[in-house]
C-alpha positions in Angstrom: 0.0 0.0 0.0 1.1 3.1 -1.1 0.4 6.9 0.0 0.4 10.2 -1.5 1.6 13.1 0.0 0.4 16.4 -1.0 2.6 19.7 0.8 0.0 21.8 -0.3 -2.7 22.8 2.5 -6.4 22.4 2.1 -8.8 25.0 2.9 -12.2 23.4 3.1 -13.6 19.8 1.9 -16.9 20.3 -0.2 -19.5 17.3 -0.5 -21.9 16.9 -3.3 -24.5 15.0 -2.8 -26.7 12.8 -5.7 -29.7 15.2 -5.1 -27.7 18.2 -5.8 -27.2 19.7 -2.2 -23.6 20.0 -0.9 -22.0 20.3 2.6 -18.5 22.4 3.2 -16.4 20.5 5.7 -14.2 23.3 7.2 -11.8 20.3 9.6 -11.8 17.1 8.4 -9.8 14.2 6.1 -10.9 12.3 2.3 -9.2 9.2 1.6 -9.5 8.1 -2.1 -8.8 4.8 -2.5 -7.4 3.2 -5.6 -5.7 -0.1 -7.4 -3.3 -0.1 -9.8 -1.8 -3.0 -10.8 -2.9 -5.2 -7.8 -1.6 -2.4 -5.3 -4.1 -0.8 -3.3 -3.0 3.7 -3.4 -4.3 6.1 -0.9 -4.7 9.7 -1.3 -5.2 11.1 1.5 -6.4 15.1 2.2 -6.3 16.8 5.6 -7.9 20.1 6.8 -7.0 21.7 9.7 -6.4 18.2 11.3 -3.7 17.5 13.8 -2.6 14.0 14.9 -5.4 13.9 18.1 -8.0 14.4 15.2 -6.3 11.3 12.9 -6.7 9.0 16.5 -10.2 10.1 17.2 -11.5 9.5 13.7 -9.8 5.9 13.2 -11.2 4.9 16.9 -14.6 6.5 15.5 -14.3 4.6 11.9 -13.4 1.7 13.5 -16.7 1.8 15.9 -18.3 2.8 13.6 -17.6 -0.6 11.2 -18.3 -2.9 14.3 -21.4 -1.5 14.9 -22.5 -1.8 11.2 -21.0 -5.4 11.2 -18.7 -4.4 8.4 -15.6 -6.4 9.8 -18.0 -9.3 10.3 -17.3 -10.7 7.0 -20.4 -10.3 5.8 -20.1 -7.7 3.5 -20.2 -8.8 0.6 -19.9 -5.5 -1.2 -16.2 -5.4 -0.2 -13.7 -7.2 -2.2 -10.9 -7.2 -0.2 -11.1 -9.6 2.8 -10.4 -8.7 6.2 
């Protein structure tokens, strides 16, 4: 697994959603995720997050996937076993 760094600073995240509406994140991370030639690549974009901020949010995503049951293994949308 591979990750890009980027040295230039982001200002504000902007969501758009399928209906049309958007949300401006003003702190917060985007990971992009994608494979080339059977190696997984992360991008990954920070704003105004410092290293307490990366700790809460993995704790939180990895809640988060234990309450949905996504490390279950039943998630079947998921390719990559875990």
């Amino acid at each position: 697994m591979s990750i890009n760094e980027n040295d230039v600073d982001v200002k504000k995240i902007t969501i758009i959603y399928s209906d049309g509406t958007s949300k401006t994140i003003n702190k917060g991370a985007v990971i992009e995720q994608n494979e080339t030639d059977g190696e997984i690549k992360l991008n990954m974009e920070f704003c105004k997050f410092s290293g307490n901020d990366l700790i809460n949010m993995i704790y939180g995503i990895l809640e988060f996937a234990s309450n949905t049951g996504m490390l279950d293994g039943k998630d079947e949308s998921n390719d990559n076993e875990l």
